[in-house]
N, C-alpha and C positions, 0 to 999 in steps of 0.2 A: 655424654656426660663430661663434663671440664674437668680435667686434670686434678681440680683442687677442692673436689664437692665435697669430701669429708669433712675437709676443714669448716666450708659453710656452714655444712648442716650442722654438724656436731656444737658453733657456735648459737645457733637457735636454740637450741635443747637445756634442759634442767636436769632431766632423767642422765642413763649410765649410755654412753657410745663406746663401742669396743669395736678396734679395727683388725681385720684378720682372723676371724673369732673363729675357733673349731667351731663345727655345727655336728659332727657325727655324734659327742655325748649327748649333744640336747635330740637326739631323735631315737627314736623306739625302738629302729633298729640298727642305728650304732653304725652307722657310712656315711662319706660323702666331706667333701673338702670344704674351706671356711667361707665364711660372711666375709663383703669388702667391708661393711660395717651393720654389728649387734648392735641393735638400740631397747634398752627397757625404758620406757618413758617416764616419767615422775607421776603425771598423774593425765586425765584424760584432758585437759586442755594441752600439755604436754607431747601428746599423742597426737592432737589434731596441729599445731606446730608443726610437727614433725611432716606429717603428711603433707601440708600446705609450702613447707620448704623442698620437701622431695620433688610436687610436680614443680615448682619454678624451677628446680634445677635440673630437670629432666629426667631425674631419676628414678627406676623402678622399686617397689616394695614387696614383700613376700612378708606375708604373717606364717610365722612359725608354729603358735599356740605350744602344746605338749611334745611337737614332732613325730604323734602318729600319725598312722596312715603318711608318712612322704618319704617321698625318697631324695636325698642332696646327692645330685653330681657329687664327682670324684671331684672335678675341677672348683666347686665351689657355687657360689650362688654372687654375683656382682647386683651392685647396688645395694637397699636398706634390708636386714631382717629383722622384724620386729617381736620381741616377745615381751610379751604383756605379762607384771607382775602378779601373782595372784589376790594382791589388794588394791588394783587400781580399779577406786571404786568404790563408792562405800554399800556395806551389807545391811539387809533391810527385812524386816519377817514382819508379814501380819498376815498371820493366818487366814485362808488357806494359802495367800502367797506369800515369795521368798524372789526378792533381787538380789542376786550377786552377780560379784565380779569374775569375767569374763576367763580371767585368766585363773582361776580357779580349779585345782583338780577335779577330775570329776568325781571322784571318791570322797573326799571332801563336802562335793555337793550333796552328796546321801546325807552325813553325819550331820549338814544345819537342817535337811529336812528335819532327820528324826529329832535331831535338839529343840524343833520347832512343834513336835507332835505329828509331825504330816507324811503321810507314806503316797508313792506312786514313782519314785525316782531309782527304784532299788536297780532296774535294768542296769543305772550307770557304773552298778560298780564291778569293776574288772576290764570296763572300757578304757583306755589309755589315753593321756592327753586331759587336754582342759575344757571344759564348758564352752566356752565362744568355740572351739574345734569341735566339737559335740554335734553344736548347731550349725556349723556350718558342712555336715557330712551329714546332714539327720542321723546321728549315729542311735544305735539301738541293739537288740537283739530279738530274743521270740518272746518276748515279755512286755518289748513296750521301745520306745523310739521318742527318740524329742519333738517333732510334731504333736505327740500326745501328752505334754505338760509346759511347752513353752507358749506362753501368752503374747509378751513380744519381746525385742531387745534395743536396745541401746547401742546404735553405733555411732562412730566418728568417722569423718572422711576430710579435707581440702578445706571445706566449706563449713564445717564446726560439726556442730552432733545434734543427733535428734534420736526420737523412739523410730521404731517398724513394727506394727502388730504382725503375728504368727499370720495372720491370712492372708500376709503381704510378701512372704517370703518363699512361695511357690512350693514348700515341703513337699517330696517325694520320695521312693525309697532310695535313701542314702543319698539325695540331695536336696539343696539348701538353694536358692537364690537371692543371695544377698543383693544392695543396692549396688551397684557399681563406682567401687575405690575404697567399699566402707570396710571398717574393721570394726567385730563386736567388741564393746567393753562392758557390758553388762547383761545377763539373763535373766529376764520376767516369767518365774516359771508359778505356775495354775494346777496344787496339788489337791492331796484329801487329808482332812483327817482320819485318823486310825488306828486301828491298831498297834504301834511302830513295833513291841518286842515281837509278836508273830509276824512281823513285815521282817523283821530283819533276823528273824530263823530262817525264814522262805528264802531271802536274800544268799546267807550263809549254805544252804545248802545247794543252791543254784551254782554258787560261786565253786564251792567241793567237787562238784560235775565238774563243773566246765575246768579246773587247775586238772582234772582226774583224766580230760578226754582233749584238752588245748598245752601248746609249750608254754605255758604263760609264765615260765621259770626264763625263758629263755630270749633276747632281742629277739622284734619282728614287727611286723608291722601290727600285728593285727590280723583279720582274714585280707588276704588278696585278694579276692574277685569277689563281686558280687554274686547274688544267687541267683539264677537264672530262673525265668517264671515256671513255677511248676516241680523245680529241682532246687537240686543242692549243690555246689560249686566242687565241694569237697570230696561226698559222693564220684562227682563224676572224675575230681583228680585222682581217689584212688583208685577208680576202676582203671583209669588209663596207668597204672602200675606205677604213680610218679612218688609215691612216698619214699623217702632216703635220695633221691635222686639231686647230686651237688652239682655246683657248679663252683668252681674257688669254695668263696669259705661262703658260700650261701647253700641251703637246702631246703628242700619239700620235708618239713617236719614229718618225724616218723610216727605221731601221735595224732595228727590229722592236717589232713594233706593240703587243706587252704591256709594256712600256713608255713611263710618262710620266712626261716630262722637263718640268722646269725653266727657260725659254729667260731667264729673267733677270725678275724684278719679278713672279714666280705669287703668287697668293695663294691660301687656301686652299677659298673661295668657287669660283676659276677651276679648279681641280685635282677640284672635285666634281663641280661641273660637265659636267666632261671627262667624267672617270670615268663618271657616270648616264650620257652619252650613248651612251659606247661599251655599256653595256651593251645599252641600250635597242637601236639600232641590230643586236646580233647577236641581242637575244631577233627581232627583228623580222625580218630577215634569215632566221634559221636556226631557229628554237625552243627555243633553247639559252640560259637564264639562267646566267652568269656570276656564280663567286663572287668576293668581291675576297680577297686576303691583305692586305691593307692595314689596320692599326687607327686608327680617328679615337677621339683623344684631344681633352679640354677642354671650351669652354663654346660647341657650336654649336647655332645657332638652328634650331628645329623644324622648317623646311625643309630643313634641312644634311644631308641622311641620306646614306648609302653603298648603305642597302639600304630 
């Protein structure tokens, strides 16, 4: 990268460039050192600019979304971070479908369902982060997963923007195969009509559970590992005794053990830490290597690994 790409790029742009940008509040769980440069685009022409200037200048991008599920070095993330406003985009309802924008809470994304009469989206709410993040982790729970209401989406890359039908996107559990460079900015999602006030009792009381049985008071990612076929990730961490177990200011949540939490001053060195331990501990334990859902973004040092 040339010495002076900031200034380039930043020159390109319409949208907001911020250099040096903390990234730990914008993440879920609250670590990890700055952006050489924050970009909110103005609008998705905007965004493809951006992109189209980055590779000329050789520089790399990281989409942020809502900052779950990742983890930022301690050191920072060099090159573009991109977070998408949650109106780049315009919103669109005709029943039974709903386009929105990408950068969208996903709680958010329940409330145009139900504004719109249409129930099937209630899984998203309690899930952190934004829709294009959503879809790009197939995020879900035991209720329902975005492979099962997204139609297709809307991305941008280098080269301008175009759709990707859902059957083009390889959905799996808790993964996405987007095109290669593209960044979602829009969600074609494929509901039902229905009932919405009993959709969103069933919702509310889902959600009572889960605040009753998850730290979801507390920074985290989210669950850390995936579910292993047949089992439960969580299950097997508490067995291996890892609940309360710190490291710095990160711990195995004492409320369920695939979760880790933030106790004030984590950094992202202590959170990896953690993380390889528990692994290590339930390969040991049980023979069961653990995958994580967690993305480690930025500039960590060859010991820093996850995997």
């Amino acid at each position: 990268m040339a010495p002076d790409w900031r200034d380039a790029l930043t020159a390109r742009l319409r949208g907001e460039a911020v250099r040096d940008a903390p990234l730990a509040p914008r993440t879920s769980i609250r670590v990890g050192g700055p952006a050489d440069l924050l970009v909110r685009p103005a609008d998705a022409e905007d965004l493809v600019e951006c992109l189209r200037a980055a590779r000329e200048l050789g520089v790399p991008v990281h989409v942020l979304g809502g900052g779950a599920n990742t983890l930022v070095a301690d050191r920072g993330v060099r090159g573009v971070v991109l977070r998408l406003p949650p109106d780049l985009g315009a919103e669109a309802a005709a029943p039974p479908r709903l386009l929105l924008p990408a950068g969208l809470a996903t709680g958010k994304a329940v409330q145009r369902a139900h504004a719109a009469g249409l129930v099937g989206a209630e899984f998203l709410r309690g899930i952190p982060g934004t829709l294009g993040g959503a879809v790009a982790m197939n995020a879900g729970t035991r209720a329902g997963e975005m492979k099962d209401v997204v139609e297709h989406v809307e991305v941008a890359t280098a080269d301008g923007r175009r759709d990707v039908l859902a059957r083009d996107l390889g959905f799996a559990y808790r993964t996405c195969r987007l095109p290669a460079g593209a960044v979602v900015t829009r969600v074609g999602l494929l509901l039902q009509r229905g009932d919405v006030p009993a959709a969103a009792k069933a919702m509310d009381e889902a959600w009572e559970q889960r605040a009753a049985t998850q730290p979801l008071d507390q920074p985290s990612f989210g669950s850390t590992f995936r579910n292993p076929p047949g089992d439960a990730a969580g299950r097997l961490l508490e067995a291996a005794g890892l609940k309360g177990h710190r490291i710095g200011g990160a711990e195995v949540s004492t409320r369920h053990a695939n979760f880790v939490v933030n106790t004030g001053g984590a950094t992202a060195r202590d959170v990896l830490a953690l993380v390889r331990l528990m692994r290590e501990r339930v390969r040991e334990r049980f023979g069961v290597t653990l995958e994580t859902e967690v993305r480690p973004v930025g500039d960590f040092a060859g010991d820093e690994k996850l995997d």
